[in-house]
PyMOL Python script that loads the backbone (N, CA, C, O; Angstrom):
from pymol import cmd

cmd.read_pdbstr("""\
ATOM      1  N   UNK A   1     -78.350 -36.791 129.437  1.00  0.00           N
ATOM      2  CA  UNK A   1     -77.790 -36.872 128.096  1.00  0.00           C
ATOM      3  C   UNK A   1     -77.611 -35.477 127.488  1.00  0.00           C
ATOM      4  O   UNK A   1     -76.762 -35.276 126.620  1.00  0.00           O
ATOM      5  N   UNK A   2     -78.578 -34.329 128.042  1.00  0.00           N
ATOM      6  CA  UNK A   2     -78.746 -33.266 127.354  1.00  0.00           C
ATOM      7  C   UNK A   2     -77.235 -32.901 127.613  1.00  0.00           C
ATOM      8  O   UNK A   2     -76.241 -32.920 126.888  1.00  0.00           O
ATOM      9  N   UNK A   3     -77.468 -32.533 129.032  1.00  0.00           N
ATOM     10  CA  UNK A   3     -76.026 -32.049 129.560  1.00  0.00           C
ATOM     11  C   UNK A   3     -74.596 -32.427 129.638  1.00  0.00           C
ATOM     12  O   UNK A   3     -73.645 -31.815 130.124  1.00  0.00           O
ATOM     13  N   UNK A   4     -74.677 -33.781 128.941  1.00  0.00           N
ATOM     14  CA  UNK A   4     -73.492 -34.382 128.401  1.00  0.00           C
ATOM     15  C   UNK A   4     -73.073 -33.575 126.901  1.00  0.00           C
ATOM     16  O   UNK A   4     -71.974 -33.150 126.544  1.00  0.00           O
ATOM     17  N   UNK A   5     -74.385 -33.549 126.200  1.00  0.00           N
ATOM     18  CA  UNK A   5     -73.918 -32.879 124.788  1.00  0.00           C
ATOM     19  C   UNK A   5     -74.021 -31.634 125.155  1.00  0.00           C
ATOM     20  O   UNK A   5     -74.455 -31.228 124.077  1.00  0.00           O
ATOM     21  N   UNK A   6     -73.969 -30.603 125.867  1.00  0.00           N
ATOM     22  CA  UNK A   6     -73.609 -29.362 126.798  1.00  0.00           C
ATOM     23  C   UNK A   6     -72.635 -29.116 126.742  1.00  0.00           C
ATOM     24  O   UNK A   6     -72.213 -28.037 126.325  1.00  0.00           O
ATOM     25  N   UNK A   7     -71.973 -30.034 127.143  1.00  0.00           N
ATOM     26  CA  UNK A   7     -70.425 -30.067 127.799  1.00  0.00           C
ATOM     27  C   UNK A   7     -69.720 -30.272 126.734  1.00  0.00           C
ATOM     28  O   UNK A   7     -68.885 -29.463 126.330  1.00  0.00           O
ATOM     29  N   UNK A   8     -69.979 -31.353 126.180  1.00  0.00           N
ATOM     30  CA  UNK A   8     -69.276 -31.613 124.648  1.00  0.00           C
ATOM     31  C   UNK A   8     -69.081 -30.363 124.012  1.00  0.00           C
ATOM     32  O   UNK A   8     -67.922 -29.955 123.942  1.00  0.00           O
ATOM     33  N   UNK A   9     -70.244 -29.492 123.407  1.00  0.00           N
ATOM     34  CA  UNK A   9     -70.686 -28.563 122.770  1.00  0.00           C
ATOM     35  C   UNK A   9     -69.168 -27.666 123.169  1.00  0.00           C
ATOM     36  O   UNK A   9     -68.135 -27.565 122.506  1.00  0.00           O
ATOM     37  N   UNK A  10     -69.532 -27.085 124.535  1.00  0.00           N
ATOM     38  CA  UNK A  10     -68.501 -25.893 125.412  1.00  0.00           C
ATOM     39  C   UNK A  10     -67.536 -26.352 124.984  1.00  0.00           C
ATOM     40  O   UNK A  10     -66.921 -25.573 124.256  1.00  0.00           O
ATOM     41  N   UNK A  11     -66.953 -27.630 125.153  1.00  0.00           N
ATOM     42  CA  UNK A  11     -65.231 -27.957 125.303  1.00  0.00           C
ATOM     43  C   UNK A  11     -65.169 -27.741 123.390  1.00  0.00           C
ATOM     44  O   UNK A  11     -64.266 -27.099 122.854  1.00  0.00           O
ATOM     45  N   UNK A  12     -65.990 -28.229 122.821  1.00  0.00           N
ATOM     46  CA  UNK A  12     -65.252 -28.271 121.274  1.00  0.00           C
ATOM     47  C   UNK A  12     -65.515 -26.663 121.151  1.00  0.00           C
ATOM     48  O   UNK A  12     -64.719 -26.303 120.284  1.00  0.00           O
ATOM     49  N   UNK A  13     -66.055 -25.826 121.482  1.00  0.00           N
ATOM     50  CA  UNK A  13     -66.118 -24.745 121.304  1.00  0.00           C
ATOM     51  C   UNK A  13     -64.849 -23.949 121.489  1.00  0.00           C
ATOM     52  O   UNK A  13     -63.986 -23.518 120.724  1.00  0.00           O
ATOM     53  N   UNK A  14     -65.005 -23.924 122.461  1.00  0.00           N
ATOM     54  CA  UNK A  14     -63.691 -23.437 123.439  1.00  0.00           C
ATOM     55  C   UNK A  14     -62.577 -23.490 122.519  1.00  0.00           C
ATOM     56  O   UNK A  14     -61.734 -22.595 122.581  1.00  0.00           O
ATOM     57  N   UNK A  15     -62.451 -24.519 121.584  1.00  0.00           N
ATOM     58  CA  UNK A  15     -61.488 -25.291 120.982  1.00  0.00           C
ATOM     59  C   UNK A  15     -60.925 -24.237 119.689  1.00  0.00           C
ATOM     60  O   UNK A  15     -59.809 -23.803 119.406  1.00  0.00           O
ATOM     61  N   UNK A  16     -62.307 -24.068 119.069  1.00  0.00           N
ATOM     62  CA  UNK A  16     -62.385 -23.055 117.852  1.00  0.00           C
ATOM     63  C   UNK A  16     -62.603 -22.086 118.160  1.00  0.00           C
ATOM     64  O   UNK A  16     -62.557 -21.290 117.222  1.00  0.00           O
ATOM     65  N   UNK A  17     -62.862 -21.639 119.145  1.00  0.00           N
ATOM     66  CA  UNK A  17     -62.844 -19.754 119.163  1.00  0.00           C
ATOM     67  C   UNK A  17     -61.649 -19.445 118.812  1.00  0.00           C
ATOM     68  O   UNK A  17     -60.676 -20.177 118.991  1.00  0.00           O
ATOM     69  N   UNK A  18     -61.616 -17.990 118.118  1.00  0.00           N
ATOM     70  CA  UNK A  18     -59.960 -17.627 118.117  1.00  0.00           C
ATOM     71  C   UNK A  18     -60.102 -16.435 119.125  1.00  0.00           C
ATOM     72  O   UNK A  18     -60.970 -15.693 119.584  1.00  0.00           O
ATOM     73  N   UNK A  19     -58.338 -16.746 119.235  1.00  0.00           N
ATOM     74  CA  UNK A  19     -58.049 -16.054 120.978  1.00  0.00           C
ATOM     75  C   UNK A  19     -58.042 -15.316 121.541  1.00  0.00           C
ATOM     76  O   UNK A  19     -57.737 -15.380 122.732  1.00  0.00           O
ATOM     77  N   UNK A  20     -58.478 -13.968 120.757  1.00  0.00           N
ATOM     78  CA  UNK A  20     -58.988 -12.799 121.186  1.00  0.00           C
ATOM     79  C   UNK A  20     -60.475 -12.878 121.479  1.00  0.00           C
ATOM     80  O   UNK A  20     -61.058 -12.065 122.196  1.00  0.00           O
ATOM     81  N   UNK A  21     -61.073 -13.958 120.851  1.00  0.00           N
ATOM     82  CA  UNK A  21     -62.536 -14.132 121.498  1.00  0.00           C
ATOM     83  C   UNK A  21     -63.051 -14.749 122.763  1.00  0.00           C
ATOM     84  O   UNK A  21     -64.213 -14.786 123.166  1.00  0.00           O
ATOM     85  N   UNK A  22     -61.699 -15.340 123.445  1.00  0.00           N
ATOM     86  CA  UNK A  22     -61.580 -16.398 124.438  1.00  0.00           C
ATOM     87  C   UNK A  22     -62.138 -15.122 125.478  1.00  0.00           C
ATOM     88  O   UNK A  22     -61.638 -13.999 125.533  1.00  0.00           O
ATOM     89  N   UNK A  23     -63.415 -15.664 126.348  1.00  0.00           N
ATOM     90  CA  UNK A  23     -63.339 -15.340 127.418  1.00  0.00           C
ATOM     91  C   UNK A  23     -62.005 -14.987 128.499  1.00  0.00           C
ATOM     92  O   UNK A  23     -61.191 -15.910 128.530  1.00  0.00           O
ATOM     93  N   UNK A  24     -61.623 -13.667 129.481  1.00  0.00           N
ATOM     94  CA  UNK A  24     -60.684 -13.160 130.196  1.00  0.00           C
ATOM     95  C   UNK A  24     -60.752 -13.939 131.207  1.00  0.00           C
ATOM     96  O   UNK A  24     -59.742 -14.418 131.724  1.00  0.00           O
ATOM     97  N   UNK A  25     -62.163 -14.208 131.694  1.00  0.00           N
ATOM     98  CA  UNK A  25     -62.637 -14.315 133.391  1.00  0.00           C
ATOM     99  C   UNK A  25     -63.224 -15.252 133.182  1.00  0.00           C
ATOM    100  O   UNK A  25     -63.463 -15.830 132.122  1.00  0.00           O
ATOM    101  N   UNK A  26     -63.582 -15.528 134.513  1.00  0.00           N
ATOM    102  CA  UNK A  26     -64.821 -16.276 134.779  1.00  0.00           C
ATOM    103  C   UNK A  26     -65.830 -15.987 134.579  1.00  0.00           C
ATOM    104  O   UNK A  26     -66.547 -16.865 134.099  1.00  0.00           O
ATOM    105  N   UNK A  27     -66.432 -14.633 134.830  1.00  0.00           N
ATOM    106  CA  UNK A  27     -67.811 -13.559 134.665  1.00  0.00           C
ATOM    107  C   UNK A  27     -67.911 -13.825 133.056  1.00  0.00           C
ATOM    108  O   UNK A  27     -69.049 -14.114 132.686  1.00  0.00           O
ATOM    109  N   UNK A  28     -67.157 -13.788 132.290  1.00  0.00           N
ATOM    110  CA  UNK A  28     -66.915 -13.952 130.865  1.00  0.00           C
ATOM    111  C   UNK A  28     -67.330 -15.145 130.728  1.00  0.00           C
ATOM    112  O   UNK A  28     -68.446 -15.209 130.211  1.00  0.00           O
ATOM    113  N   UNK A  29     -66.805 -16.225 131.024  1.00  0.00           N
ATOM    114  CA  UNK A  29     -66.751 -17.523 130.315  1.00  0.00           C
ATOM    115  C   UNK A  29     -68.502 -17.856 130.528  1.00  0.00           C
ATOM    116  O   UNK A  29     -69.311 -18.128 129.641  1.00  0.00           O
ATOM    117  N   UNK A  30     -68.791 -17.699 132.316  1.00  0.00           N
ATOM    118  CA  UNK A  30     -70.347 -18.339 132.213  1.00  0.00           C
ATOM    119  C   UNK A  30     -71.141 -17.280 131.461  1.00  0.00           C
ATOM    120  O   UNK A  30     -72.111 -17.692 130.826  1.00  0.00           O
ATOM    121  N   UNK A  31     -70.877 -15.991 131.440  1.00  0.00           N
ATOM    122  CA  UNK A  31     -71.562 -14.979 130.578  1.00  0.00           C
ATOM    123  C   UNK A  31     -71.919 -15.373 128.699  1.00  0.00           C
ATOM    124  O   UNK A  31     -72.939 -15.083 128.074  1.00  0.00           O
ATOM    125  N   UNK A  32     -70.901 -15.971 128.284  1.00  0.00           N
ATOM    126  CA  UNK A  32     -70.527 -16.121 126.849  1.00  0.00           C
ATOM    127  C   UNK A  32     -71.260 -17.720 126.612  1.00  0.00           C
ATOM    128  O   UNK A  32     -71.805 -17.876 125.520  1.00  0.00           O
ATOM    129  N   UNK A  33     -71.283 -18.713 127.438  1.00  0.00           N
ATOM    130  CA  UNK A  33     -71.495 -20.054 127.606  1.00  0.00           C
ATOM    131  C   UNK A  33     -72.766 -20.184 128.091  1.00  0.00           C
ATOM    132  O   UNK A  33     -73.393 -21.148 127.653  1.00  0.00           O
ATOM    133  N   UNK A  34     -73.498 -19.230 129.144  1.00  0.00           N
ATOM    134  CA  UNK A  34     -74.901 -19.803 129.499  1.00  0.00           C
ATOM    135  C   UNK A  34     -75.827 -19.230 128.536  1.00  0.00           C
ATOM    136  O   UNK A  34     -77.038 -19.274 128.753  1.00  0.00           O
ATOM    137  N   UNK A  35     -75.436 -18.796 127.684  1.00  0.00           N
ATOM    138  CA  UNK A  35     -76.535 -18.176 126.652  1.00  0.00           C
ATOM    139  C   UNK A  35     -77.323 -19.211 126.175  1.00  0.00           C
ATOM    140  O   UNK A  35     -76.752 -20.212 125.742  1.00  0.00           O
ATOM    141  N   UNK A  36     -78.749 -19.141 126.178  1.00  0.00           N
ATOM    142  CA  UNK A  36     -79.604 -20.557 125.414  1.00  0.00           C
ATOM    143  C   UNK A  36     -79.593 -21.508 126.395  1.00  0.00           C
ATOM    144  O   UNK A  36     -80.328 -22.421 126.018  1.00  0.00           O
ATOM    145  N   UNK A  37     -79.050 -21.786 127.638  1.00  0.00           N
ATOM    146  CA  UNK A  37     -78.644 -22.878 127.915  1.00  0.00           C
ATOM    147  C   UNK A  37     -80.239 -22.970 129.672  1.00  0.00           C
ATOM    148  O   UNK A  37     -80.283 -22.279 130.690  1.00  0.00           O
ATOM    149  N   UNK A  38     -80.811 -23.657 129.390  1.00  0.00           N
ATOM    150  CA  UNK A  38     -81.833 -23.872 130.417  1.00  0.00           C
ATOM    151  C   UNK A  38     -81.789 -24.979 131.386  1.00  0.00           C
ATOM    152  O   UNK A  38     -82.650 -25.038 132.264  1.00  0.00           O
ATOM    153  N   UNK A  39     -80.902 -25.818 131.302  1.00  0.00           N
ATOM    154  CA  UNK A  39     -80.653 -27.234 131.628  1.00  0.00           C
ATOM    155  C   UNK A  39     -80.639 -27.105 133.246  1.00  0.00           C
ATOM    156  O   UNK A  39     -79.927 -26.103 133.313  1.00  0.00           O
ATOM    157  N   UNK A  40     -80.907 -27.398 134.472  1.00  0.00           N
ATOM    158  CA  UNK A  40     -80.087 -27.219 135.701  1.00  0.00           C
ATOM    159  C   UNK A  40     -78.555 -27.714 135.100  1.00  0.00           C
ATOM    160  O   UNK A  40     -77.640 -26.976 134.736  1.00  0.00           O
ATOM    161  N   UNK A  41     -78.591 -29.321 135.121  1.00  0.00           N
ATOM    162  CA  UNK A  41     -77.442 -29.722 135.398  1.00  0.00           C
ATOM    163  C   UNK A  41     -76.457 -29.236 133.814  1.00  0.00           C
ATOM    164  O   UNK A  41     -75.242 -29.052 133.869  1.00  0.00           O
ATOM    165  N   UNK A  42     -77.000 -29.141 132.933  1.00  0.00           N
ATOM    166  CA  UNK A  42     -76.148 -27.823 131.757  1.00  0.00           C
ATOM    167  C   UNK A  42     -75.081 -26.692 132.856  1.00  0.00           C
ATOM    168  O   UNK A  42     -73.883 -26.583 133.116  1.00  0.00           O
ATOM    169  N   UNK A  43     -76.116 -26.144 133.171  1.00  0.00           N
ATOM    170  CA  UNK A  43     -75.229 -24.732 133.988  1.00  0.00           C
ATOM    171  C   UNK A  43     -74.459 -25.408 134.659  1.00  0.00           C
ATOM    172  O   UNK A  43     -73.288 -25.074 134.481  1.00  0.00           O
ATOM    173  N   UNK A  44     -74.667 -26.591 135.681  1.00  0.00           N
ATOM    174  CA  UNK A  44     -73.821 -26.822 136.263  1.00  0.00           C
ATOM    175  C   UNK A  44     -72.414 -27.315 136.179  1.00  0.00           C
ATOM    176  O   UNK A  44     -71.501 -27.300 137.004  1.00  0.00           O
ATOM    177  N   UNK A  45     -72.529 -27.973 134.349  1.00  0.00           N
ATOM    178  CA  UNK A  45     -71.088 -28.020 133.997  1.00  0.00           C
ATOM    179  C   UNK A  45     -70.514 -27.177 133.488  1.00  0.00           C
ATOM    180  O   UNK A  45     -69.292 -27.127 133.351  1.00  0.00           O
ATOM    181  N   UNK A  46     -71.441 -26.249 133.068  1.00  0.00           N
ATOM    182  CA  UNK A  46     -70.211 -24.888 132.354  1.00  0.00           C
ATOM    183  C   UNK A  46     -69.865 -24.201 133.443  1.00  0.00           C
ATOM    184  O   UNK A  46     -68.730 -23.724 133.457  1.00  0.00           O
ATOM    185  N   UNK A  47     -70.820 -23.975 134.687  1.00  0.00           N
ATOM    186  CA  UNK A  47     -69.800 -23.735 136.345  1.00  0.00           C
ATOM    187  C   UNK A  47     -69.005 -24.250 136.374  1.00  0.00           C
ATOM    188  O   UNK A  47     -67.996 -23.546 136.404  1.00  0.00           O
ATOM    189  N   UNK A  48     -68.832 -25.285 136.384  1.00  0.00           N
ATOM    190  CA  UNK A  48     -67.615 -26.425 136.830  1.00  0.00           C
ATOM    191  C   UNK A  48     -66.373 -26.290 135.731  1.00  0.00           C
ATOM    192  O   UNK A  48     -65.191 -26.372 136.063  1.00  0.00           O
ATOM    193  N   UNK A  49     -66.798 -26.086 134.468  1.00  0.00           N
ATOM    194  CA  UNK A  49     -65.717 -25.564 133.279  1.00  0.00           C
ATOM    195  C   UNK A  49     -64.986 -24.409 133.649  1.00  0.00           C
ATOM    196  O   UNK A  49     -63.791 -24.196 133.849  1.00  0.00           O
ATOM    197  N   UNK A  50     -66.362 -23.482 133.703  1.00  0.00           N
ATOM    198  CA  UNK A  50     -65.220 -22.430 133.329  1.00  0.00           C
ATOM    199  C   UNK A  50     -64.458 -22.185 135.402  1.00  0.00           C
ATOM    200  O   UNK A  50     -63.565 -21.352 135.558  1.00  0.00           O
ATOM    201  N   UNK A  51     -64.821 -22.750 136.278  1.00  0.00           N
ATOM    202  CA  UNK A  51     -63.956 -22.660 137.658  1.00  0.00           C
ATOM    203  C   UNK A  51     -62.845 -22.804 137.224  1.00  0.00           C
ATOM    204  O   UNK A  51     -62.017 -21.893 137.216  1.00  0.00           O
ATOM    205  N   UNK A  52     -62.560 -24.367 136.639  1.00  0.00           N
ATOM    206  CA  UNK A  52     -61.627 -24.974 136.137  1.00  0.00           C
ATOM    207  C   UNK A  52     -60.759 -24.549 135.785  1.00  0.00           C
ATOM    208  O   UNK A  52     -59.630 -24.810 136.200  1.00  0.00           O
ATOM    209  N   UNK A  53     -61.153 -23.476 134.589  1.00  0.00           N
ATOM    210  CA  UNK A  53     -60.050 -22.643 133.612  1.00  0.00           C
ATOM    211  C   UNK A  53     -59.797 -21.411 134.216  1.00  0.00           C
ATOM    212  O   UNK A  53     -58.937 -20.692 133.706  1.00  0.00           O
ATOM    213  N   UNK A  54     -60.559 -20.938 135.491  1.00  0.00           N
ATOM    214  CA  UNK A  54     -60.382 -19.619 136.240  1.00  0.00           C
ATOM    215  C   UNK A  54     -60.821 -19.990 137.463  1.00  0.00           C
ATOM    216  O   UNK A  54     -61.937 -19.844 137.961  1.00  0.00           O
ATOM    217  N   UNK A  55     -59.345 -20.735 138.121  1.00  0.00           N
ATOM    218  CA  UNK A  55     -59.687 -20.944 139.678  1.00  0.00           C
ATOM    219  C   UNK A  55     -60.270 -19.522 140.414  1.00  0.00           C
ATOM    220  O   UNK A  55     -60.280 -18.375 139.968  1.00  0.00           O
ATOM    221  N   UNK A  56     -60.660 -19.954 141.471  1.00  0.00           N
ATOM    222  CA  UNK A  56     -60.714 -18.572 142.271  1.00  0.00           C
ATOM    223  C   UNK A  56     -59.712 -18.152 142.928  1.00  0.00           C
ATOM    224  O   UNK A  56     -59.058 -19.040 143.476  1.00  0.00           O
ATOM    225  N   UNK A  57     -59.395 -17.194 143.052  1.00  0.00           N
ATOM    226  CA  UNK A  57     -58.271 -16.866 143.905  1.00  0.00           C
ATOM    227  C   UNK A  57     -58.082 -16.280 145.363  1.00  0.00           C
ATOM    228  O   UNK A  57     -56.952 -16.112 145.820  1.00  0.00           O
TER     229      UNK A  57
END
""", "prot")
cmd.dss("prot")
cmd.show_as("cartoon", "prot")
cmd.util.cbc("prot")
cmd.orient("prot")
């Protein structure tokens, strides 16, 4: 449940940042997003987020 409201949290976030605050990268996004965050399966969806928004190449 934690890590459901995790995820929630990130995506509405994501939502309201303005766009010069938007994470560039990937190194960025889990950098800016795992802050506070202790959960295993937490980290494992903001991994899975921010891949998402910055495939690898």
């Amino acid at each position: 449940m934690l890590a459901l409201a995790a995820l929630l949290l990130f995506n509405l976030g994501c939502s309201y940042v303005p766009y010069w605050d938007q994470p560039k990268n990937y190194d960025e996004c889990i950098t800016k997003n795992m802050e506070g965050i202790t959960g295993t399966r937490a980290k494992m969806l903001i991994e899975a987020s921010c891949r998402k928004k910055f495939p690898a190449k």
